[in-house]
C-alpha positions in Angstrom: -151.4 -19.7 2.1 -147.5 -19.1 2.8 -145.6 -19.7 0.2 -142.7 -22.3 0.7 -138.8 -21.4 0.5 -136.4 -23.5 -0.8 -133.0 -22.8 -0.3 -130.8 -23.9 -2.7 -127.0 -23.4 -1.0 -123.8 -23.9 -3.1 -119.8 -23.5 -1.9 -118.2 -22.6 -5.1 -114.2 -23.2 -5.2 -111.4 -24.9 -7.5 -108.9 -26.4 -5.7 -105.2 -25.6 -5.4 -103.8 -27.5 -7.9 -101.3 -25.6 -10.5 -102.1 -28.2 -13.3 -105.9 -29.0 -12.9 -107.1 -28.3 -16.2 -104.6 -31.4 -16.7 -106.1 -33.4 -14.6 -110.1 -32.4 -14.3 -112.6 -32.3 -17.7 -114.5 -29.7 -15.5 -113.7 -26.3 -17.4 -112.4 -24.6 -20.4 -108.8 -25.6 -20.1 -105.5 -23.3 -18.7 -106.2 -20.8 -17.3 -109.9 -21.2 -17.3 -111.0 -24.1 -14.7 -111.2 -20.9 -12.1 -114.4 -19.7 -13.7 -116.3 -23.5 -13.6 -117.9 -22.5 -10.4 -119.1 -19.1 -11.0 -120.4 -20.1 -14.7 -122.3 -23.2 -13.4 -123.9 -21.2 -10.6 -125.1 -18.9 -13.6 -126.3 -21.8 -15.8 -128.2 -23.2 -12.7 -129.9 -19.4 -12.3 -130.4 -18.3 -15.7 -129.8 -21.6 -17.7 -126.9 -20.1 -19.7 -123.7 -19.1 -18.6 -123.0 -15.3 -18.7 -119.6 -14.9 -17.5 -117.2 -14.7 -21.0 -114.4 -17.3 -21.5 -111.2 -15.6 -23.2 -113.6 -12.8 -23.7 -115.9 -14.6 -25.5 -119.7 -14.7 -24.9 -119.6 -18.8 -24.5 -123.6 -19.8 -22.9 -123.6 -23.8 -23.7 -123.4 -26.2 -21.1 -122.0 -28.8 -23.7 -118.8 -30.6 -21.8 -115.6 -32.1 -24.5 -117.7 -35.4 -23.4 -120.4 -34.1 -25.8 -122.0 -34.6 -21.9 -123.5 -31.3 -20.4 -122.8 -29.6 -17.1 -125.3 -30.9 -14.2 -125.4 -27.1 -13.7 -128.1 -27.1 -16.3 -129.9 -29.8 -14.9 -130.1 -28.7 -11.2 -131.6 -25.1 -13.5 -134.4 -27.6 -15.1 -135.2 -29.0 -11.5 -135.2 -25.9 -9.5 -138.0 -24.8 -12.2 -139.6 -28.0 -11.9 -140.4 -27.2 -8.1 -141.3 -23.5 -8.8 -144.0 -25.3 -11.0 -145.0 -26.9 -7.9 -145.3 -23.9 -6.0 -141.8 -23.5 -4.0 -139.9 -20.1 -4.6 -136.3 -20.6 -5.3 -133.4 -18.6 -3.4 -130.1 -19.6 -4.8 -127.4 -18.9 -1.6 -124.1 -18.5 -3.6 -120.7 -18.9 -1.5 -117.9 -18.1 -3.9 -114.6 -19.3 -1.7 -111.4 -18.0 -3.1 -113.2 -16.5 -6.4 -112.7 -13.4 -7.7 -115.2 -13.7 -10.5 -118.4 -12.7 -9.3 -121.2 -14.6 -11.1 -123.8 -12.7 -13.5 -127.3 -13.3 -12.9 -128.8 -11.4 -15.3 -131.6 -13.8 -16.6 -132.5 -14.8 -13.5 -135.3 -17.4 -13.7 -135.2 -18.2 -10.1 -136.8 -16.0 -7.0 -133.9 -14.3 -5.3 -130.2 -15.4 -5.0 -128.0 -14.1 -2.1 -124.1 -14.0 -3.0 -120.8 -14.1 -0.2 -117.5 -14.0 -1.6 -114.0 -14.3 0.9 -110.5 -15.3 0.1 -108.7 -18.4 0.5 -108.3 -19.5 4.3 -111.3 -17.5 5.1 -113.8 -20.2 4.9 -114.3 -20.9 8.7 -115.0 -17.0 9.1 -117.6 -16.4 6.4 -119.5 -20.1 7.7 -119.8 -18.4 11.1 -121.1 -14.6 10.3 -123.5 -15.6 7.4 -123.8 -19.1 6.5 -125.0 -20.5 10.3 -126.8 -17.4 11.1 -128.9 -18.2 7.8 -129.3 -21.5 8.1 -131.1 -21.1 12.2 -133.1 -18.2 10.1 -134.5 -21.0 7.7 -134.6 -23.6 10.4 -137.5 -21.5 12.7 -139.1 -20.4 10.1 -140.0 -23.7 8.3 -138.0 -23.0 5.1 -136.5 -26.4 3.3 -132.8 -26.0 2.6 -130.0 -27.9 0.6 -126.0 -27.6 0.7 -124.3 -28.5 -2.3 -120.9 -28.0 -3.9 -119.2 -27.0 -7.3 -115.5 -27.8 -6.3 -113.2 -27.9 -9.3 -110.4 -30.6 -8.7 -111.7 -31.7 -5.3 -112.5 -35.5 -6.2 -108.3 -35.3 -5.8 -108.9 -33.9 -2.4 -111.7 -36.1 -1.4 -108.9 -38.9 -2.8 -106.1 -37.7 -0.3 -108.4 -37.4 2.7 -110.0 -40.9 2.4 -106.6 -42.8 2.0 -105.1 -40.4 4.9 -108.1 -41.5 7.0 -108.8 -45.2 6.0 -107.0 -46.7 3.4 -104.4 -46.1 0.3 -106.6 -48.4 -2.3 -109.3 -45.9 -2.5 -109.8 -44.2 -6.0 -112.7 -42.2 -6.8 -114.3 -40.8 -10.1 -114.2 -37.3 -11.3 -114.8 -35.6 -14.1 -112.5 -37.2 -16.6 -112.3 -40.6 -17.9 -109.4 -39.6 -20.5 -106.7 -42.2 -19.3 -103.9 -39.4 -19.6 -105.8 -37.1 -17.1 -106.3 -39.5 -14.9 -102.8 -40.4 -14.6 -102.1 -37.0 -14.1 -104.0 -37.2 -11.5 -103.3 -40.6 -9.6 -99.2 -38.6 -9.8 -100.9 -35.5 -8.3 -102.4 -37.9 -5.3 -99.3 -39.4 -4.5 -97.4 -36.7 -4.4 -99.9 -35.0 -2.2 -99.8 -38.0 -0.4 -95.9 -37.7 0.2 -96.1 -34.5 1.5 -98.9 -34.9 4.2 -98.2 -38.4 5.1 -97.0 -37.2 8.4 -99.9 -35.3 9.3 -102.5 -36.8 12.1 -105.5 -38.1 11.5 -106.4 -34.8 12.7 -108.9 -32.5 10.6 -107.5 -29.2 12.0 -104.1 -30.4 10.9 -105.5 -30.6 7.2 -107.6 -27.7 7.4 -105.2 -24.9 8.6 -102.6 -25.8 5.8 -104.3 -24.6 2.1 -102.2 -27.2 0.2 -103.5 -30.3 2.2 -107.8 -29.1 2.2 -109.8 -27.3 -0.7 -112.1 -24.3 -0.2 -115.0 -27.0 0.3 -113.6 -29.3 2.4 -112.7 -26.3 4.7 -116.4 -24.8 4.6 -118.3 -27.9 5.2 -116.1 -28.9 8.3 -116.7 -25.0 9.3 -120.0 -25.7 9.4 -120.5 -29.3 11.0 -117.8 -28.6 13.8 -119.9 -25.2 15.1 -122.6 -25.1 17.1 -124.9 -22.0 16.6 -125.3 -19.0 18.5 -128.8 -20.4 20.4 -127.5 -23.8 20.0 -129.8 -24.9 17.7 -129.0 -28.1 16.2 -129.6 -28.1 12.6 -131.2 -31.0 10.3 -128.5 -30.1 7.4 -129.4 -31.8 4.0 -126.1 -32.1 2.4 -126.4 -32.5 -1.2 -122.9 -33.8 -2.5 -121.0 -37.0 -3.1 -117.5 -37.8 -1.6 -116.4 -34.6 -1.6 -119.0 -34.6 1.2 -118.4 -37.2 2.9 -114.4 -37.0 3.3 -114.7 -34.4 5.6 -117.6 -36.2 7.4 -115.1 -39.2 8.4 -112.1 -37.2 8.9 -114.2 -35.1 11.7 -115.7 -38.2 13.1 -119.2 -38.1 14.8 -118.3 -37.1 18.2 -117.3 -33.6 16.8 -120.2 -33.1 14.2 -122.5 -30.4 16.2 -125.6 -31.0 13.5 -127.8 -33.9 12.5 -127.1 -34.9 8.6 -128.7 -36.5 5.6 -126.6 -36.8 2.4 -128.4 -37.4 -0.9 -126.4 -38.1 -3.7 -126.7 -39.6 -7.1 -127.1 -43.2 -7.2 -123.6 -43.4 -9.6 -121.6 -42.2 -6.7 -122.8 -45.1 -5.2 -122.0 -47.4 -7.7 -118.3 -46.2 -7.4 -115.6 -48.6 -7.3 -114.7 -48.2 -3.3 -118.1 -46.5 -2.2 -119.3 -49.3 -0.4 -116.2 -49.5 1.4 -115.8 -45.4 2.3 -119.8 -45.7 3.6 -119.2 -48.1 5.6 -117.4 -46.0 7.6 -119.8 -43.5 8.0 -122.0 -44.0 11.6 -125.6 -45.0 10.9 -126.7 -41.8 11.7 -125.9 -40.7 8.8 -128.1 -41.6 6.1 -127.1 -41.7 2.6 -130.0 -41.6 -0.3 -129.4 -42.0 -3.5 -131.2 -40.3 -6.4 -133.1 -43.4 -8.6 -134.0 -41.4 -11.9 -133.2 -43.1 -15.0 -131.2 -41.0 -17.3 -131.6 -43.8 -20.1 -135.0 -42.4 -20.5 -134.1 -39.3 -21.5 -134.1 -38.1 -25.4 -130.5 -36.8 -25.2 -126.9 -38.6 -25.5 -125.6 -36.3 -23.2 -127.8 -37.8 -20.6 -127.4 -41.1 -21.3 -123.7 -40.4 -21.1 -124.3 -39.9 -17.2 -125.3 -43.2 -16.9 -121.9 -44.5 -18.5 -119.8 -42.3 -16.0 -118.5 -39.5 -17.3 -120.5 -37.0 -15.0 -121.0 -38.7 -11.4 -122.3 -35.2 -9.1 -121.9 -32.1 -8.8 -123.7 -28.8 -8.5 -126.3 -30.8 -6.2 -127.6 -33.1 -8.9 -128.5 -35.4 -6.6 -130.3 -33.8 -4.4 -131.9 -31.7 -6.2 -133.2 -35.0 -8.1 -133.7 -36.6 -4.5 -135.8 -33.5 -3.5 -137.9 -34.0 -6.6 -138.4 -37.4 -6.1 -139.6 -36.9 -2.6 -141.6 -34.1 -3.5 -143.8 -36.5 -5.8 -142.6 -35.7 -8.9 -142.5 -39.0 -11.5 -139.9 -40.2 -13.4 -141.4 -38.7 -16.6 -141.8 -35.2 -15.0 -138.3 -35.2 -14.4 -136.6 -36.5 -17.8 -139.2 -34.1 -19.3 -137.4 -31.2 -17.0 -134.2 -32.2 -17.4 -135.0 -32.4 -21.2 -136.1 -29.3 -21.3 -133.3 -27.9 -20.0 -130.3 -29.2 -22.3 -133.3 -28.3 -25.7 -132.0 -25.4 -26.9 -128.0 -26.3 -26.6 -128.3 -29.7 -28.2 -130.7 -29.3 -31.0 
């Protein structure tokens, strides 16, 4: 019997904003935020982070919520389907990183790593991502594409008010009330400074202070067509830092078919009824439906309060699980089993 792949595809990035670590919860703090990315992609391989902070040998996925990093819990669900017989390849795009990530510790199959600079997004999609994905796609492999963008919620924010509507506010990774003042500042004065721009998603794209290194992959990738002219079934695993880009390029420009699973708490988001609406029905959105309340841990019940919405492919990766037949018991016991040894 052939084995089944699963590719597990992540665009890692922070966004360009001088002050995030004063207006994101997702790092260390100054000076740190740009090693988020390349820490979480370890703690989803190896279920520690390897890469020091400040020198430091720091392996805990505890957040300052007393929450942990969904890293970890992507690491408990990817070993959750090797248990059911899928071999794991982790596909690691680090965007505008210079850390490259330490695997050693590995608990999944193989993991395949691309690194290029800022602006250089639309280049590396081509050469290696597409040519990978029509690899997977003939021979039968499952995929996901999911995203660990530090400070993009405040991209996501500026794209959707561009493109729809200036009431839209989204959730993040902070609930502290001065952050997120920082941040609703940041918008506006993004805001001001783009608000001449067309509702034109090349406009945004080729200028590096109005896109992040996410926003500018995923469009890569939707507006291309392959080499064969294959069109893909893309599983996008992501909230709305997904699904900006999705309306800014508008259907008639998307070369690939697309399903977006997501965690049912970016759902439940203030405007989210309001953004998917403007999504074609096409496009199907499924939310994940596991109950973090079961779990034995705070920091999972703190999930289903708020402070961690997505990221890392949470919810598809608990989406995938779910469809895959796994119960809601064997996946709070996973996801348990995962945060054990930092919270006890």
């Amino acid at each position: 019997m052939t084995v089944q792949w699963f590719n597990f595809i992540i665009f890692n990035a922070v966004a360009p904003l001088p002050d995030l670590h004063r207006v994101s919860d997702a790092g260390a703090g100054e000076n740190l935020m740009q090693l988020t990315p390349t820490r979480d992609a370890e703690l989803i391989a190896c279920g520690q982070a390897n890469t020091p902070l400040n020198g430091e040998f720091s392996p805990s996925p505890v957040a300052g919520s007393e929450s942990v990093s969904p890293a970890i819990l992507v690491h408990g669900l990817l070993k959750a389907l090797q248990r059911q017989g899928l071999k794991v390849r982790l596909h690691c795009y680090q965007l505008g990183l210079e850390q490259q990530p330490d695997f050693s510790g590995s608990a999944l199959d193989d993991i395949v790593c691309h690194f290029c600079l800022p602006g250089e997004e639309d280049r590396l999609v081509r050469q290696q991502l597409l040519p990978e994905l029509v690899r997977q796609y003939h021979a039968g492999e499952e995929h996901m594409i999911a995203e660990c963008g530090v400070g993009g919620t405040t991209f996501a924010t500026l794209w959707l008010r561009h493109w729809l509507t200036n009431e839209i506010t989204l959730a993040g990774s902070t609930k502290a009330p001065e952050k997120l003042m920082m941040k609703a500042k940041t918008i506006e004065q993004l805001m001001d400074q783009f608000s001449s721009f067309p509702r034109n998603v090349n406009t945004f794209i080729q200028h590096q202070q109005a896109s992040d290194p996410v926003q500018r992959a995923l469009c890569a990738l939707l507006m291309t067509q392959s080499h064969d002219k294959t069109v893909l079934e893309l599983n996008l695993a992501g909230g709305m830092m997904f699904i900006a880009p999705l309306l800014a390029i508008g259907i008639d420009d998307i070369q690939h078919h697309l399903q977006i699973a997501t965690t049912r708490w970016v759902l439940e988001g203030t405007n989210a009824r309001k953004v998917l609406s403007n999504l074609p029905s096409s496009i199907e959105v499924v939310p994940s439906v596991t109950d973090f309340n079961q779990s034995s841990y705070r920091a999972l019940h703190l999930y289903e309060q708020g402070y961690v919405v997505e990221g890392c492919g949470l919810g598809g990766s608990l989406v995938f699980a779910e469809q895959l037949g796994l119960s809601q018991q064997q996946i709070i016991e996973c996801l348990d089993a995962a945060v054990k040894p930092w919270l006890e």
